[in-house]
C-alpha positions, 0 to 999 in steps of 0.5 A, a space after each residue: 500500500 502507497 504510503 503518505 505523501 512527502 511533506 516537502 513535496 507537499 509544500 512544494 506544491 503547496 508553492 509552485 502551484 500559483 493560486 490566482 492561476 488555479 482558481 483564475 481556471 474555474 473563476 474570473 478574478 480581477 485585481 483589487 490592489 494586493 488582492 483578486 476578486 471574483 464571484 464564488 464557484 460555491 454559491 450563487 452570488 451578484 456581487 463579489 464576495 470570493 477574494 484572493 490573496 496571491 502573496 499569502 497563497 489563500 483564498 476565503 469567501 465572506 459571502 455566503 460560504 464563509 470557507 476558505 484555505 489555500 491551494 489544495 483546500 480549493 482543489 479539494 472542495 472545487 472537484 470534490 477530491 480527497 486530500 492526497 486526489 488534490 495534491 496529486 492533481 497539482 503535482 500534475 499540472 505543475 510538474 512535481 513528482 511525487 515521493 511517498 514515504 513508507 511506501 512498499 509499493 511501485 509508484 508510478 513513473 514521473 509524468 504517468 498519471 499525466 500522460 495517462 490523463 491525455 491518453 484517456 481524453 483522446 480515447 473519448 474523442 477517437 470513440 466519439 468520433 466512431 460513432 458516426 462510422 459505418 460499423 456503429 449502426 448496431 450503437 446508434 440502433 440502441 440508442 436510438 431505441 431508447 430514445 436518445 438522438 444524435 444531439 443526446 448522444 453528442 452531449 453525453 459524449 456517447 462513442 463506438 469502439 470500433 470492432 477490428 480490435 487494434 483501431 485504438 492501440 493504432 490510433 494512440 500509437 501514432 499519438 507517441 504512446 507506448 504499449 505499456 502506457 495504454 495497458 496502464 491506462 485500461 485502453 489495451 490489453 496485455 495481448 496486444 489488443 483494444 481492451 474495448 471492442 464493438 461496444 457502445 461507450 460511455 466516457 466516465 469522468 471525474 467532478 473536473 470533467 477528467 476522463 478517467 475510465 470507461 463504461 461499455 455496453 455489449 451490443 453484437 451476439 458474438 462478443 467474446 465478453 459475456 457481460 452485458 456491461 464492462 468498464 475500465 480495471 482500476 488504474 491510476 486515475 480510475 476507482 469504482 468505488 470512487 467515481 459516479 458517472 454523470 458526476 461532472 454533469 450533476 456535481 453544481 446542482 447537487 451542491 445548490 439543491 442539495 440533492 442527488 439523485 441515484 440511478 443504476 446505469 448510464 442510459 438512466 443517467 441520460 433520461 434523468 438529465 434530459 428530463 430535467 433531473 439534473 442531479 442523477 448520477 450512477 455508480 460504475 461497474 459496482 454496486 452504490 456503497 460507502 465510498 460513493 456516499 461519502 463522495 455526496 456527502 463531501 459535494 453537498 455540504 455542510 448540510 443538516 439531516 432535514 435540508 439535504 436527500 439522496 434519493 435511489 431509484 431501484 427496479 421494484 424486484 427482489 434485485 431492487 430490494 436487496 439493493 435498498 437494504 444494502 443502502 439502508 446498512 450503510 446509511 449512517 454514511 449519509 448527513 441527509 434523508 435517503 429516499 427510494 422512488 420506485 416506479 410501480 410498474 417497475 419500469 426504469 428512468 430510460 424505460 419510463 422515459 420512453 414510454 411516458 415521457 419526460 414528465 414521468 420521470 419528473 414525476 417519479 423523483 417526487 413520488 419519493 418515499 421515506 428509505 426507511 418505510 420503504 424496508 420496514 414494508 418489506 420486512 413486514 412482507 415476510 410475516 404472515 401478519 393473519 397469525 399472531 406469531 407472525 405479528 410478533 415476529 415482525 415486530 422484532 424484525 421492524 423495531 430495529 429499523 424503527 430505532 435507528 431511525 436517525 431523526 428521532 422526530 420521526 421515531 414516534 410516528 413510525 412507531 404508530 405506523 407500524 402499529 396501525 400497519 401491525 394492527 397493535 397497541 401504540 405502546 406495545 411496539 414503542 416499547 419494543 422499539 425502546 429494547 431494539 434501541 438499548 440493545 444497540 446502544 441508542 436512545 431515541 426520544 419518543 416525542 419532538 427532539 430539541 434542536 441540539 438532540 435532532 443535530 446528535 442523531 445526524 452523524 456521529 460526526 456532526 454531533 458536537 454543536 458548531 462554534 458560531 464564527 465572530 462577524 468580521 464587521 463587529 465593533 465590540 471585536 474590532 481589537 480582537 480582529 486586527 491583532 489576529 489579522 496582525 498575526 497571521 500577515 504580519 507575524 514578523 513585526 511581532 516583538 518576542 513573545 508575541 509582545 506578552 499577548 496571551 489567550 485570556 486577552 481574546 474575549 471571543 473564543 475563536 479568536 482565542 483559538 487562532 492565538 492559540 494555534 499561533 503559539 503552537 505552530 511557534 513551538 513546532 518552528 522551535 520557537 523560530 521567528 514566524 515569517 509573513 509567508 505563506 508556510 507561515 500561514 499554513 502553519 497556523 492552519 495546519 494548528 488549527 483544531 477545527 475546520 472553523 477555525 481554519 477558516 477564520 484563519 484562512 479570511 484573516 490571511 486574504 482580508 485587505 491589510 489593517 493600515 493603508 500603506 506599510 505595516 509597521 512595528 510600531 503600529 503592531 505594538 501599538 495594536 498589541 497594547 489596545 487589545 492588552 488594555 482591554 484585558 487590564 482595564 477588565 480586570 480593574 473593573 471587576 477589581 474595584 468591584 470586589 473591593 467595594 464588597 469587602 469590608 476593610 476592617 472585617 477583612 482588612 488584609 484581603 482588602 489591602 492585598 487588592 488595592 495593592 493589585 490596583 495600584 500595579 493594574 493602573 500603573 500598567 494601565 498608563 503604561 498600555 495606554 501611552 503604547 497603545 497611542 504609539 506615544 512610545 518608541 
């Protein structure tokens, strides 16, 4: 297994890879003096709220989105990568080949994952093209049948493999690439022959419009491959259990509608789309599982369970019901609700289509039913509900499903469900749902949750209650704001000890939590001057406890500097001091406070200790105040 990614080969991506030409490639940026401004690729916006800053290598939206970080941060939300997916993306584009340490697995060869990249977009277009050769009549017959034209067919980059076996190998071989490369890439075979032969194809792309692999669709009867559906072996840049075909088509409506819908082949993905379900996508070769539900979950979002859903749509056979129960095991994977839309006659989208009309199908994603009523009627089929064992039986089955029912406003009503269902007292089954719940360790509320218990029971991730982020246009914070931008741009003009600054003189707590991860990315530097640079930046973030926080840290590092002009030391002490005197000053008031309830005499000690303390915090106080006013050199 590949090891973790060099950190200086990080960092050197992190360096090379400019950031206004990254993003400049998915939004128009314009100069805004130090900064580049833009409307942000996350949200729908009309006024500018995306900003860059080049020199520090950070990007932040103060829009809507309030996220923000540096280079691979952006890679990773804009085309829906994992970490190590994005810094591999950028070592590509910017040259870099990769180390990886304990690594006890072959790498590929610098240069192979681009070439390989290439290779795969001039296979998509060479089968493209083929499609409208004499040989593809039998694809363009299929597609046809199933209703999708010749403009249909061009927009979903639908292709031919031409059936003599050697037409692709010859075509990239008089493209300079080698035998071994387009083995590697999953075009050829071993034997010297085209992996993929008289199909009809279908290119499959990651969220950043990459061709990464293929899928094929058995069209002759003497196709030495049996299987109706084939698609690419896993390379390089092709993961079946990680890419969904239709991703890069549908990937912005699910971020905006926060919905996704899930069909089970790449001609229902054509019928959805061109019936104006533009969120379908299907997986590719496997069956729908954990990987590709945290890949939607990563695309859609911060989302809470009851603004988000994924809904699947299945055959309404014993296929399609085992496919529902295999998402419903894994359906804790899911920060949404997760629906089943099921047409009764047990025609697909394609089909549908077909047969109904684009309505039908419109129609069918918003008959959408509950995935967890949709399993319990399928478990309660299994009993003979005329018997009373048989009633019994299938309430043990059903009280599970019931219990693990994430959204306990939901519990109780699905519990007088399966008890009108059952023909049973309401408290018999709550109380069976109760023992089912113990037993797995959960304990869902029977009546309407709060809304702090509704946020515990979306994930167990989701479960601590997220900090609200200070408003940068706070007054009361203004302070507190500039000495943490200060910090995070300027470190450098800092005197030692960050001039005797300390948590307690945040009254904020992520402000607080930004000095704090200042002071630790001061001692991982060994206690090293901080420059204003960019790894200092990512320092601090990379000392951040949470993603919140990060995201502060990632606005502080693009917002416009404090001052017109220069930033100098004395106007960093100057800052320093203000936010110091804020401290000072509290702690007097809540000094004086204590010293007009204690008696002198009673307790003339204590009240003599105090006013000592006083006249120390009020001579500092002058002190602070005279600095504060940049009166001191």
């Amino acid at each position: 297994m590949a090891g973790r990614i060099n950190e200086e080969d990080i960092a050197a991506v992190r360096d090379r890879a400019r950031i206004e030409e990254i993003v400049g490639s998915y939004v128009t940026l314009r100069a805004s003096g130090g900064t580049m401004k833009g409307l942000c690729p996350f949200h729908d916006e009309k006024t500018p709220s995306f900003q860059v800053t080049p020199s520090r290598g950070y990007w932040y939206c103060f829009g809507a989105c309030a996220e923000g970080g540096d280079v691979i941060d952006f890679m990773r939300k804009i085309d829906n990568l994992s970490f190590v997916e994005a810094v591999e993306r950028l070592a590509d584009r910017v040259g870099i080949q990769l180390r990886y340490t304990d690594d006890t697995g072959a790498r590929p060869e610098p240069g192979a994952r681009i070439r390989m990249a290439e290779a795969l977009r001039l296979a998509a277009q060479f089968f493209a093209e083929q499609l409208g050769s004499p040989d593809a009549v039998a694809a363009r017959q299929f597609l046809s049948e199933r209703g999708f034209d010749r403009e249909a067919a061009e927009r979903f980059d639908v292709g031919f493999s031409p059936r003599d076996g050697r037409a692709l190998l010859q075509h990239l071989r008089g493209r300079g690439f080698r035998d071994t490369e387009l083995v590697s890439a999953g075009l050829a075979r071993e034997s010297g022959w085209d992996f993929f032969q008289g199909r009809a194809m279908w290119p499959i792309r990651d969220s950043g419009r990459q061709v990464v692999g293929f899928g094929a669709r058995r069209l002759f009867e003497d196709d030495r491959m049996p299987a109706k559906y084939i698609n690419t072996p896993e390379t390089l840049l092709y993961k079946k259990s990680h890419v969904l075909y239709g991703l890069e088509l549908a990937r912005s409506a699910i971020s905006k509608k926060s919905q996704a819908v899930v069909v089970e082949g790449y001609t229902d993905v054509m019928a959805a789309h061109l019936s104006g379900v533009d969120t379908a996508v299907a997986s590719c070769g496997t069956a729908f599982g954990d990987d590709h539900a945290r890949l939607l979950r990563r695309l859609m979002g911060n989302h809470d369970a009851f603004h988000g859903e994924v809904i699947f749509t299945f055959d309404g056979d014993e296929a399609g019901q085992a496919a529902a129960l295999k998402v419903f095991a894994g359906d804790q994977n899911f920060v949404t609700q997760t629906y089943v839309a099921i047409e009764p006659t047990g025609l697909d989208p394609c089909d549908l289509r077909l047969q109904r009309g684009e309505a039908a199908v419109r129609e069918l994603v918003a008959r959408r039913v509950p995935l967890y009523r949709f399993v319990m009627n399928n478990v309660l089929k299994q009993h003979d509900l005329d018997r009373a064992d048989g009633r019994l039986a299938a309430l043990r089955s059903a009280a599970p499903l019931v219990a693990s029912i994430r959204d306990n406003a939901l519990v109780s009503g699905y519990a007088r469900e399966l008890a009108g269902l059952l023909g049973m007292d309401v408290e018999e089954v709550r109380a069976e749902v109760m023992r089912a719940a113990a037993r797995s360790g959960r304990r869902p509320a029977m009546g309407r949750p709060t809304t702090a218990d509704a946020r515990a029971e979306i994930s167990p991730e989701a479960a601590p209650p997220l900090p609200l982020l200070p408003s940068p246009h706070d007054r009361l914070l203004a302070t507190e704001r500039q000495t943490a931008k200060l910090l995070i741009q300027n470190p450098d003009l800092f005197p030692d000890a960050w001039d005797g600054l300390t948590t307690t003189d945040f009254t904020h707590p992520a402000y607080a939590a930004v000095f704090a991860a200042v002071e630790k990315a001061t001692v991982e530097l060994g206690g090293a001057r901080a420059t204003a640079d960019t790894d200092w930046v990512h320092r601090v973030s990379e000392a951040c406890e949470t993603d919140e926080i990060r995201s502060l840290v990632a606005s502080l590092a693009v917002e416009p500097p404090p001052v017109h002009g220069e930033v100098t030391v004395r106007y960093v002490i100057a800052n320093s001091a203000a936010l110091q005197l804020l401290t000072v000053m509290r702690t007097i008031a809540a000094l004086k406070s204590k010293l007009q309830r204690t008696n002198p005499v009673e307790a003339q000690h204590k009240y003599n200790q105090m006013f000592s303390e006083l006249v120390v915090l009020e001579a500092r106080r002058k002190a602070l105040h005279t600095r504060s006013i940049g009166a001191e050199d």
